[in-house]
C-alpha positions in Angstrom: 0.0 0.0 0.0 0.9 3.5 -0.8 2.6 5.5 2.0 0.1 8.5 3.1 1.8 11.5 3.1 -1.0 12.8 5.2 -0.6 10.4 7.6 0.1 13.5 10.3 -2.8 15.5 9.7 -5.6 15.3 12.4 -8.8 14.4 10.5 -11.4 14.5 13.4 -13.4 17.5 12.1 -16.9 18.5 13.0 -16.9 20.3 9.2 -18.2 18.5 6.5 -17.1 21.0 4.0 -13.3 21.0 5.7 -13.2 17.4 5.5 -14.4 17.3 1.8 -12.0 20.1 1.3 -8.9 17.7 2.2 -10.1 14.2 0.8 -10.0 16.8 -2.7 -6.6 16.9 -2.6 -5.4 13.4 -0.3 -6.9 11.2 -3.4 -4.6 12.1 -6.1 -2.0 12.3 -3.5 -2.4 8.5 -2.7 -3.1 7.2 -6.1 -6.2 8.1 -7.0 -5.9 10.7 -9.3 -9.1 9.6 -11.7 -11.8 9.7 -8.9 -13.1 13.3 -9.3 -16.6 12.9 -9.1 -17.5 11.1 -6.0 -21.1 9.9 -5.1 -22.3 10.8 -1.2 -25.0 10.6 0.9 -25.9 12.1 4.5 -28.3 11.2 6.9 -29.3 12.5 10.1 -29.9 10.3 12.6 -31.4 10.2 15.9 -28.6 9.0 18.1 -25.1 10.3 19.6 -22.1 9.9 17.7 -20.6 7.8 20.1 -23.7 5.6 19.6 -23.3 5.5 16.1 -19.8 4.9 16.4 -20.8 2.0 18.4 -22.5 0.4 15.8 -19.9 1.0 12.7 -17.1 -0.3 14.6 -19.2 -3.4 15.0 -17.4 -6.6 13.1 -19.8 -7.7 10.7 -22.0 -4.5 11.2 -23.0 -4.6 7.5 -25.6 -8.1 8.6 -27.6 -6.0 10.6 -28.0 -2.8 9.2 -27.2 -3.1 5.2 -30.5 -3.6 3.3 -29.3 -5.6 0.3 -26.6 -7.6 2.5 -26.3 -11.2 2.8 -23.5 -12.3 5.0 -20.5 -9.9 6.2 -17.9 -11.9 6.9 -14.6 -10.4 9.0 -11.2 -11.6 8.3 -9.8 -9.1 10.0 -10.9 -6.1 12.8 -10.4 -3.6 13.9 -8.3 -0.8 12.9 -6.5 0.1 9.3 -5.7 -3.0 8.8 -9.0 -4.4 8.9 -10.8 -6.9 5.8 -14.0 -8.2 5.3 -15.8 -9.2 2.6 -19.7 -7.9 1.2 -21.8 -10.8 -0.2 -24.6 -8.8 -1.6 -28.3 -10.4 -2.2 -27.3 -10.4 -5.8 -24.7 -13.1 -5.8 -21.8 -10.5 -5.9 -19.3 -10.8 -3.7 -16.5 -7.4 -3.1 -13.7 -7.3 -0.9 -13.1 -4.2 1.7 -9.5 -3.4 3.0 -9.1 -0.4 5.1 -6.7 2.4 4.9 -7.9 4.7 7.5 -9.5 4.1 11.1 -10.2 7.1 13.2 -12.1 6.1 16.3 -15.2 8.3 17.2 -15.5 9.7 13.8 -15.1 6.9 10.6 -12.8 5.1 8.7 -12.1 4.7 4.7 -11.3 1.9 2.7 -11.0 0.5 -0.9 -13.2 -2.1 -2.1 -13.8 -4.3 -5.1 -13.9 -7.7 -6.4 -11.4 -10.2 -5.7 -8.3 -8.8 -8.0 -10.2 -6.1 -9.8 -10.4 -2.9 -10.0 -11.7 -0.8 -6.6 -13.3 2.1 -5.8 -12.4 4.5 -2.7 -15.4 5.0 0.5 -15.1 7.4 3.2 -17.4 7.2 6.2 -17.7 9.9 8.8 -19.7 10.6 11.9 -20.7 13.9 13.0 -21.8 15.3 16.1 -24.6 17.4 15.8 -25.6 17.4 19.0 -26.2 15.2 22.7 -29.2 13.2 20.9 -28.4 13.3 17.2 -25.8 13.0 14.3 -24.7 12.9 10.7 -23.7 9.6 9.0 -21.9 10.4 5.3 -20.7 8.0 3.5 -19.5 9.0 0.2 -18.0 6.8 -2.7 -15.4 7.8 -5.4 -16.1 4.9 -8.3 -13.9 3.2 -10.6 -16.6 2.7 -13.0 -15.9 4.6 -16.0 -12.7 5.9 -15.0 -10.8 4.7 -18.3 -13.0 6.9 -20.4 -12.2 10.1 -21.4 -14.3 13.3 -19.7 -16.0 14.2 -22.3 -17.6 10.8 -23.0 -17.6 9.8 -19.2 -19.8 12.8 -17.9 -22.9 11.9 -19.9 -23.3 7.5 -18.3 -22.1 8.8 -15.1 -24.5 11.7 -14.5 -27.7 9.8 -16.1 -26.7 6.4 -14.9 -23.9 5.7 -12.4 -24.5 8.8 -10.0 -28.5 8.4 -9.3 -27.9 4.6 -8.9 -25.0 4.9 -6.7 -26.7 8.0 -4.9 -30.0 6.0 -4.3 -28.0 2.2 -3.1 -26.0 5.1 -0.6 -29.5 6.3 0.6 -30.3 2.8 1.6 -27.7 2.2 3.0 -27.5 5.0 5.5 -31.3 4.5 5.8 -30.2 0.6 7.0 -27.7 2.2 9.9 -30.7 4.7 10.8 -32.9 1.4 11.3 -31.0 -0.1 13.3 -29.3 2.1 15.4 -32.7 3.9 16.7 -34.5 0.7 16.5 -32.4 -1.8 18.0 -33.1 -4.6 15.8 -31.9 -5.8 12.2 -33.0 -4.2 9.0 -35.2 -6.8 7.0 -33.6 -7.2 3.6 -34.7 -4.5 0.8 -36.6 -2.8 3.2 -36.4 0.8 1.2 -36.7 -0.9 -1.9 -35.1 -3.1 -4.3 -32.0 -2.6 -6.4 -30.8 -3.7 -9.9 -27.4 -3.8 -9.1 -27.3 -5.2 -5.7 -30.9 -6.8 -5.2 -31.0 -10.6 -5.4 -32.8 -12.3 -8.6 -35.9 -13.3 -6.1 -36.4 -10.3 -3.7 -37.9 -10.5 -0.5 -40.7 -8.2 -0.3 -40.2 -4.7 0.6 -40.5 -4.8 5.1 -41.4 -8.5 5.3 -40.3 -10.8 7.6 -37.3 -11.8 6.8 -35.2 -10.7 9.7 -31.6 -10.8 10.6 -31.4 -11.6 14.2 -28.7 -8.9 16.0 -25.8 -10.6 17.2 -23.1 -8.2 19.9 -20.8 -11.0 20.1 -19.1 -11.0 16.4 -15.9 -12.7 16.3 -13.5 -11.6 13.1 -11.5 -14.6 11.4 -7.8 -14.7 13.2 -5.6 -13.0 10.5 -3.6 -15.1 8.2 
């Protein structure tokens, strides 16, 4: 992996726009020079960041609040060295090795199929106040990234950008769910999704439940 040369610099901002501000210029700075239109969501959510926190630090977090997730399996946690691996409702399967870990406010990582190509996620956490916070997760894709601009632009606003934006929404939607309700977030619950829906859906809040486990245990490293 590529040495960070912003490795020093304190990231744990309360700013959105400060944070966005630096990621602008740390991307090209650790190889990813071609990821200059990023995808992100927010939500608000009715919980303390040390709450939400909680529950993104989790191993295997993804099984209990990620709508179009089948299994989350940990190889290895916590920290920036951290791995675990996605296995979506659709039969695909992506890999996700950290980079970053800042406890109390997120982490980022780089994630992809098995030996392919990846794409660069940030999360961050911020306090908004005692009883609520901000969950962003935003996602710079490597889908269409060998094109040239003037081609790219035209698939990635009409196609990639309102898919991505919408599977995000979900998502942060899924860590709402659980983290205010306490209980797993039934698969597809906000909806189905071409790209990461399974063949035979489960219908939109049925009962098809993921029980909450606390007690997570990651795979011992290799």
């Amino acid at each position: 992996m590529k040495k960070n040369p912003f490795q020093h610099i304190d990231l744990r901002v309360n700013d959105l726009e400060a944070a966005w501000a630096f990621y602008s210029k740390l991307l090209p700075a650790i190889g990813f020079e071609g990821f200059r239109w990023p995808v992100a969501v927010s939500g608000t959510i009715a919980a303390p960041a040390e709450k939400l926190w909680e529950v993104i630090s989790l191993p295997g977090n993804l099984e209990l609040c990620h709508p179009f997730c089948a299994k989350n399996p940990v190889h290895a946690w916590p920290g920036e060295t951290s791995r675990d691996e996605v296995h979506y409702l659709s039969g695909w399967v992506f890999e996700r090795r950290f980079c970053r870990w800042i406890d109390g406010v997120g982490y980022d990582l780089e994630i992809g199929r098995r030996g392919g190509r990846t794409s660069f996620v940030s999360w961050r956490i911020v306090s908004n106040s005692h009883t609520e916070s901000t969950l962003r997760i935003a996602v710079y894709p490597h889908v269409l990234q060998q094109l040239p601009v003037a081609i790219r632009w035209l698939p990635h606003m009409l196609r990639l950008r309102p898919m991505l934006g919408e599977y995000l929404s979900s998502v942060v939607r899924g860590f709402e769910w659980y983290v205010t309700r306490g209980e797993a977030v039934p698969r597809n619950q906000f909806g189905s999704h071409p790209w990461f829906s399974g063949p035979r859906d489960v219908p939109d809040g049925s009962s098809d439940k993921r029980e909450p486990s606390h007690a997570r245990t990651p795979d011992k490293p290799q």
